[in-house]
C-alpha angles and dihedrals in degrees: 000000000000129000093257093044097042082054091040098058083038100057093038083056093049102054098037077064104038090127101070092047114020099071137078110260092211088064095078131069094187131020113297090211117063084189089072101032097102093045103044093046087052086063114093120219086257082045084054095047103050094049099044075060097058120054091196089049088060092053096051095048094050096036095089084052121035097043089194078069088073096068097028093084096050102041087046081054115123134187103253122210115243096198127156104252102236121237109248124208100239090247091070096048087041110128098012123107122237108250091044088044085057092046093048078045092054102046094048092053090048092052081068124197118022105244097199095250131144100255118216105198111201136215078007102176097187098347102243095144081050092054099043086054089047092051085051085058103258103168087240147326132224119201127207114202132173095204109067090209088056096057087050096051094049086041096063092032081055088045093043097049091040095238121154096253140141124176123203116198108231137144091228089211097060119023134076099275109148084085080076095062126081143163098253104061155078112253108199132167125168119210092338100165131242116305095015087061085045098045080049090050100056092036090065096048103053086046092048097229112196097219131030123175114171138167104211113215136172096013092189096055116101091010143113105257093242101072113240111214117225106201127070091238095048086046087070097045120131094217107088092199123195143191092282090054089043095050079053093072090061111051101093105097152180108264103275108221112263097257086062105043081049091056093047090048088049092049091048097051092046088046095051097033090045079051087055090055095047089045092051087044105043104031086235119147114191132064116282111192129218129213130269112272136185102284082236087087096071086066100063120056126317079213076061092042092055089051096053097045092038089057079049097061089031097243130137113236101209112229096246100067123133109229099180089060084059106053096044084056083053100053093047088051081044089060096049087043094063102045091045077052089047083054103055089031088078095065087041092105095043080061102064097036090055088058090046096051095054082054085056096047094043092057088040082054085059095066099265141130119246152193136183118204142137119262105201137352124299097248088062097057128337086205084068101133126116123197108197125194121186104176117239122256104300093227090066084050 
């Protein structure tokens, strides 16, 4: 199956099944499909849990149920790079964390073969993927950081450690960028977000890059709400996607330590318990969001929490109210938010591979050939595929 085709089966399937994903789980108080309502009320919260954790787990339990589920593994599948991850001196890994160090590992083995090119590392921070791809003899590497301390600081690791690196200070958004790209060169960015990936991507074409290896990441942040498709094919979707599908694809996720996943669960029942409160006092019917906060607060009351978020949406909480009631509103409307999530959770990674799949197509557009894969395992990272673009012999072009 082609890169087009394979895009093509998997956005018909979407949007024949846009009612069980496209929509905001806190805007129901009860379960928006009759069809899953037996079977989602038999899970208990520990049944909810382990399947949200296993993306195969999700497909067998809806399958029965939703029939779309039966194709949706096989058309989210992706070649996966089997490389020898390559031994490192310490003084390379210092000051990365292991999981990330196994990641950057991992990347680097899946570019394959150095090609002698003169690498450009974007949206760089310290420059650790730079210096590992130094240290693997790449002629040179030219990082690109937002943060000028952060350009100083990869710039005297690179000195100290004698690697062939040089940063530039730019916000890749804004200024005048397109001057770092050239023909001759290897254009990667790992888990650059967004725009910033995209801004990479375009870049590279109009400069005809030879080589261009990303890890796409965050694909909502620095963009317009309403997604923008950047391949012909996904421009005449059906699907108009927003910030809320986008965030979906990201919602599979590494385990987050205990302490964490407490706090969230904690923030999920006071907001919607503190919802159940503005709805009663106001006659409202529909979900009113409040800002983001420090997660402290969710220390402290929810009877606090209620005060803090009612001076936020300018309403007068009466003395009398019974708080208890409430936040046992807001755990039973807890318990339908997360299995409306485990629901569009199963299409979370069709999502992104829908959107990675338009990035593919659009270089392929340019006139490049390119392939999709994964680059390590999923507990090292959800946010594992690599999309690499060598461009075509220049006399065909």
């Amino acid at each position: 199956m082609s890169l087009a085709e394979q895009f093509t089966a998997l956005d018909n399937l979407l949007h024949r099944t846009r009612q069980y994903w496209q929509c905001t789980a806190f805007d129901f108080d009860q379960l928006p499909w009759p069809e899953l309502e037996q079977a989602l009320a038999a899970l208990s919260d520990q049944q909810v849990a382990q399947l949200d954790s296993e993306q195969h787990l999700l497909y067998q339990f809806f399958s029965p149920y939703i029939a779309e589920v039966n194709n949706l593994a096989a058309l989210c599948e992706l070649p996966q790079t089997i490389a020898t991850r390559i031994e490192y001196p310490f003084w390379i890994s210092n000051g990365i964390k292991g999981r990330k160090f196994t990641q950057l590992q991992d990347f680097v083995g899946a570019l394959g073969e150095e090609s002698n090119l003169p690498v450009l590392e974007w949206c760089a921070g310290k420059g650790h993927l730079g210096r590992m791809l130094a240290f693997n003899r790449a002629p040179s590497v030219h990082s690109i950081e937002l943060q000028q301390h952060l350009c100083e600081q990869g710039q005297q690791s690179a000195q100290q450690q004698g690697l062939a690196m040089r940063f530039s200070q730019a916000d890749v958004l804004k200024d005048d960028v397109a001057k770092y790209f050239q023909q001759t060169q290897h254009a990667v960015a790992l888990h650059a977000c967004g725009a910033l990936h995209q801004a990479f991507m375009s870049n590279a074409v109009s400069a005809q890059t030879e080589k261009i290896s990303l890890s796409p990441c965050c694909y909502h942040l620095f963009t317009d709400n309403d997604y923008q498709a950047m391949s012909a094919v996904a421009q005449h979707s059906k699907l108009k996607l927003t910030h809320r599908d986008l965030k979906l694809a990201l919602q599979e996720t590494v385990t987050a330590p205990s302490r964490v996943d407490k706090v969230r669960k904690t923030e999920v029942q006071w907001r919607l318990g503190f919802d159940a409160l503005r709805k009663t006092l106001t006659g409202e019917s529909h979900y009113v969001s409040v800002p983001s906060v420090n997660k402290a607060i969710f220390s402290d009351s929810f009877k606090a929490f209620c005060a803090w978020a009612a001076d936020k949406k300018a309403l007068e909480i009466p003395q009398d109210i019974d708080y208890d009631y409430f936040l046992t509103k807001g755990e039973m409307r807890k318990k339908v938010t997360e299995r409306i999530e485990l629901v569009r959770h199963v299409f979370r990674r069709a999502i992104e591979v829908w959107l990675v799949l338009d990035r593919a197509l659009y270089l392929q557009q340019q006139g490049y050939q390119v392939n999709v894969q994964t680059f390590c395992e999923k507990q090292l990272t959800p946010r594992n595929i690599l999309i690499q673009a060598t461009v075509k012999d220049r006399k065909e072009m």
